[in-house]
C-alpha positions in Angstrom: 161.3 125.0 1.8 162.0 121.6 0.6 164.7 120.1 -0.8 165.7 121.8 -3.9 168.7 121.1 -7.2 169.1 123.5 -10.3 168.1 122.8 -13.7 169.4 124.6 -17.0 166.5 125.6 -19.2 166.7 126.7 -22.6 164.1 129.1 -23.8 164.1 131.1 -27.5 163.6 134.6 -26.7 163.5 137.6 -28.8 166.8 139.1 -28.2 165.7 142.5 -26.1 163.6 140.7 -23.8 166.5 137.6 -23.2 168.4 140.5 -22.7 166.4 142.0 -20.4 166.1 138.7 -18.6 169.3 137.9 -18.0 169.9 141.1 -16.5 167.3 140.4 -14.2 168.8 137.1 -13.6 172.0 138.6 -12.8 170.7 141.7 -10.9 168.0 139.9 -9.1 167.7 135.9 -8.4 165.7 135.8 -6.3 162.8 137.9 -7.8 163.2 135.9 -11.2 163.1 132.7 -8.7 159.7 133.9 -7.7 158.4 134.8 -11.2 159.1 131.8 -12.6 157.9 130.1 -9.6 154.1 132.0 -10.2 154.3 131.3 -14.0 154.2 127.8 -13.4 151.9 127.6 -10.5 149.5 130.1 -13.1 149.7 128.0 -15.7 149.2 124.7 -13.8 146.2 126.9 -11.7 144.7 127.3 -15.0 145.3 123.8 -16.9 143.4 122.5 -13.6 140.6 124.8 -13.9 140.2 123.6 -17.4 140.0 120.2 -16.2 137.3 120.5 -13.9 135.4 123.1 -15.9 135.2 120.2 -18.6 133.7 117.8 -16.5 130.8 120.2 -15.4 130.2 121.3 -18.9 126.4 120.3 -19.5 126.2 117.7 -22.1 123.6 116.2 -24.4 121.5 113.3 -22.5 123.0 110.0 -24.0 121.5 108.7 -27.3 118.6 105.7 -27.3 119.8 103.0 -29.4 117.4 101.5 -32.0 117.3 98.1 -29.8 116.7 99.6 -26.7 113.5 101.6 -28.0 112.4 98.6 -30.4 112.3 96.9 -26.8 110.3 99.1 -24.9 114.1 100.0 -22.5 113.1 103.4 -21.8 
């Protein structure tokens, strides 16, 4: 694995599932490593998707301006 530092991040939780999540952090790092580690990778997985899903959407065949059909441009 690469090079790696620690970050602190602060997250509002409701207060049994911080709970719960500290005991996990506590109990087991490593596995809350990991899960945080496949909720970002999830989320960027699916912002991506968006992205190119977007740019093969189908769109409407661009508009004919009044000059270009007044001009015979078609």
């Amino acid at each position: 694995m690469s090079e790696s530092r620690s970050i602190n991040l602060v997250v509002n939780l409701p207060v049994h599932i911080a709970d719960e999540v500290e005991r996990v952090q506590q109990t087991d790092p490593e596995f809350f490593e990991n899960l945080l580690v496949y909720g970002l990778v999830r989320r960027a997985t699916f912002a991506r998707l968006q992205g190119v899903m977007a740019l093969h959407r189908p769109s409407s065949p661009p508009r004919q301006s009044s000059l270009e059909s007044s001009i015979g441009l078609t």
